[in-house]
N, C-alpha and C positions, 0 to 999 in steps of 0.2 A: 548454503549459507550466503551470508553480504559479504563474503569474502571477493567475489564477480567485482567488486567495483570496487577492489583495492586499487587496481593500474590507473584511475581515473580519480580515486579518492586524496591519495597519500601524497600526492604532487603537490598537494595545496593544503590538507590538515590530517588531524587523524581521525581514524575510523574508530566507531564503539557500535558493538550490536549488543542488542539485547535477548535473552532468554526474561520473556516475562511468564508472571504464573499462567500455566496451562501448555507453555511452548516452549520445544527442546526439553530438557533436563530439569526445569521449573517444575513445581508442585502445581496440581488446577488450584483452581479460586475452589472455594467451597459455594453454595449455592447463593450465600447470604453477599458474599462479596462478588461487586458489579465493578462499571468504571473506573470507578473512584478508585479501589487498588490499585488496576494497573499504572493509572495515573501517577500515585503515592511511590507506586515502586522504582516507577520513572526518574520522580525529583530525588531518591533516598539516594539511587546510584549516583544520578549528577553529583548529589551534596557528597558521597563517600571517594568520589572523582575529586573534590574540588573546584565542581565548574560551574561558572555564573550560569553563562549563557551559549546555547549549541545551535547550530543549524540541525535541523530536526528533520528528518526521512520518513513518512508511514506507509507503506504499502499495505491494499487488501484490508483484511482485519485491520492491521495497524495503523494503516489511516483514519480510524475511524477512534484508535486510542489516542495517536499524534493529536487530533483533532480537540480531543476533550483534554489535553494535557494544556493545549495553545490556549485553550478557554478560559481553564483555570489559573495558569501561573504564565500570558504571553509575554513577561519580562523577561522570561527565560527562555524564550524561543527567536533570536534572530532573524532568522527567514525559516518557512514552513512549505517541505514541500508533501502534496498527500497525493500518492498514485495508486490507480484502481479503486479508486472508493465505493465501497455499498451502499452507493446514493439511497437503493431501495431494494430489499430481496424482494423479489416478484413471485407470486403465488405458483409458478413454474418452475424453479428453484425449490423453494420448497417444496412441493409435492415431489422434483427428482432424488430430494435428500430423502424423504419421507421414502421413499422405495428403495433407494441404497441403504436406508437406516434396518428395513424390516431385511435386507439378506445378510446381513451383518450380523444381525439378533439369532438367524438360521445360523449363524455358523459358516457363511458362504462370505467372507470378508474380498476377496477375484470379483465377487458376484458385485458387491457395491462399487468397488471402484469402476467396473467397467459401466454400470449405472453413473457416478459422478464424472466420468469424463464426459457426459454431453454435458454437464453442468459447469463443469471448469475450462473447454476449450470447442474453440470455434468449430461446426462441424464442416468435415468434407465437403467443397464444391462449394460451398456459401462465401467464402470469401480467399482471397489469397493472403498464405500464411507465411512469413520466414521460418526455415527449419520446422514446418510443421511436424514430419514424421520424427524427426530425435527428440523434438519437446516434448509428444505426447507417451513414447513411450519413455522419457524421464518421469513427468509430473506422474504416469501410473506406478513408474516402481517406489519412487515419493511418497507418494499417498495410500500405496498400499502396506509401507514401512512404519509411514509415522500410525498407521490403523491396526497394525500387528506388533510393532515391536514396546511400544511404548503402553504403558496402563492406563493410560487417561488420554489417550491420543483421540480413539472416538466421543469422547464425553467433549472434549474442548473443541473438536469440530462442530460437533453439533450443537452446543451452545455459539459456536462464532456465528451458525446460520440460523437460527431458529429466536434466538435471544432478539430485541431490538434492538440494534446498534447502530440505526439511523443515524448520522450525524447531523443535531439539528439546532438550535440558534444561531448568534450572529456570532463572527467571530472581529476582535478591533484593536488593532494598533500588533497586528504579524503580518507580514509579508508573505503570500500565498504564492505557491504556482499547484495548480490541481492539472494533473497530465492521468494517460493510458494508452491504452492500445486503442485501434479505429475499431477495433470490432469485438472490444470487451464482453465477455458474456455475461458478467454479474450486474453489472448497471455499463446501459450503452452508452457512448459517446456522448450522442444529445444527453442525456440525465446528466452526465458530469459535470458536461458543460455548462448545463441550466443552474446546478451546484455552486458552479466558482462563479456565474454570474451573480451569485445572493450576499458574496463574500466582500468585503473592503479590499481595494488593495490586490486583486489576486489577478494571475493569467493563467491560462488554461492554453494544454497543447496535447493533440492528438499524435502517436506514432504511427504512421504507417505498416500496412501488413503484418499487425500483431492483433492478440487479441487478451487475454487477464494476465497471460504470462508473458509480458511484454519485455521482462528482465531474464530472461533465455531467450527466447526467440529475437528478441534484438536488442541484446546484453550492453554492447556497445554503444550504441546510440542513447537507450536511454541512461544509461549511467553519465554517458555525456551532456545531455540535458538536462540532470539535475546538478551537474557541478556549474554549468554556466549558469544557471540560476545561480547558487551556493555563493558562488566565487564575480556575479554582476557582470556577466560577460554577454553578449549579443543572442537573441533567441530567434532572432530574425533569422530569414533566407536560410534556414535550417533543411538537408536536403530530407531527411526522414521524416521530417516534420507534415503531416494533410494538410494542404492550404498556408493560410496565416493565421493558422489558431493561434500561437505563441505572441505575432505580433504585436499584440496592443493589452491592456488591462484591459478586465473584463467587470471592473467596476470602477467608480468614483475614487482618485485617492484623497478622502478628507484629515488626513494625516500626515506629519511627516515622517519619509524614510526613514528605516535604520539608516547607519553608516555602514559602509562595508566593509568584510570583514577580512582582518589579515591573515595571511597564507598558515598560520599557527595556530588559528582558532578550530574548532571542532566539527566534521561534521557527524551526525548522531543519526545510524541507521536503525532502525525499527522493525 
């Protein structure tokens, strides 16, 4: 759980995670309802919270609800931050789901997960990973839990990959940072990147020697780059950071800032 980025969270506000429909202990969507609920479920909690306005976390899938949440209600978003986004599933994704989905159906549920780990993490030799060997055999016992223990576990994966969840018009007047790992395997670095160039307002930063699970494998650092965003603090000369992706906007600001926000206010993990 987001529990990883209490020690970096709680210094400055409080933390809220969500179980939306389909994930953790939530009921799925049924077929009929799309976006738009998760969205809804989003604002109902804030409103039964009492909270205006949150600094907003999406990861993976959730960046891409964060996203349509910031779309619909960005009065209520403070600063936006969306990491691993699935700029685009790529027809190679699919077809590796499409083959962990058919041993699944066998009966052979080992048989897919070891099928989606080329899907979910960088392979061997292609790139240099932090804690490669403890993350991969985490994210399999993970993924072979949430595919066995839970009843809807494989229906809500394979709607998060097969469904379109593209995130796609403009988004105006939120404050973006879109970040991942350098060697994300769901949508690569460049795509991200091309991503938060199309966005108002947004910067984009790459983490070194990770790859989609950039929050194990370099827990600390990225939990630290989304509070100094959160919190308006320097993104610069960051030493985890590839380059100077973080350095500058990655588009026009035709807008003005939020104000930043005091150490009381929310940050809202996704």
């Amino acid at each position: 759980g987001w529990s990883i980025m209490q020690q970096h969270v709680l210094p400055h506000a409080d933390l809220i995670s969500m179980d939306l429909p389909g994930s953790g202990t939530a009921t799925p969507l049924n077929p009929r309802q799309k976006m738009e609920t998760m969205c809804r479920a989003v604002e109902v909690i804030l409103d039964d919270l009492g909270i205006e306005r949150v600094n907003f976390l999406g990861y993976s899938f959730g960046s891409a609800v964060a996203y349509r949440c910031a779309q619909d209600r960005p009065e209520r978003i403070a600063r936006l931050a969306l990491g691993g986004v699935p700029v685009q599933i790529s027809d190679k994704l699919i077809s590796l789901w499409k083959r962990g989905a058919a041993r699944m159906r066998a009966g052979d549920p080992e048989g897919m997960v070891d099928i989606l780990m080329e899907m979910f993490l960088c392979p061997r030799g292609q790139a240099e990973i932090r804690n490669r060997d403890v993350v991969r055999r985490l994210v399999r016992r993970m993924t072979l839990r949430a595919l066995t223990t839970s009843v809807h576990g494989f229906q809500t994966m394979e709607r998060s990959v097969l469904e379109n969840l593209d995130p796609v018009g403009g988004l105006y007047g939120v404050r973006t940072l879109v970040f991942c790992g350098e060697h994300d395997t769901i949508s690569s670095m460049t795509e991200q990147r091309g991503f938060a160039a199309g966005l108002e307002d947004c910067r984009f930063a790459a983490i070194a020697e990770a790859d989609h699970w950039v929050f194990l494998e370099r827990r600390d650092e990225a939990s630290d780059l989304v509070m100094r965003y959160f919190t308006d603090r320097p993104l610069t000369g960051l030493p985890y950071v590839v380059g100077d992706t973080a350095a500058r906007p990655t588009a026009v600001v035709t807008k003005a800032p939020f104000p930043r926000l005091s150490a009381g206010q929310v940050a809202d993990v996704l």
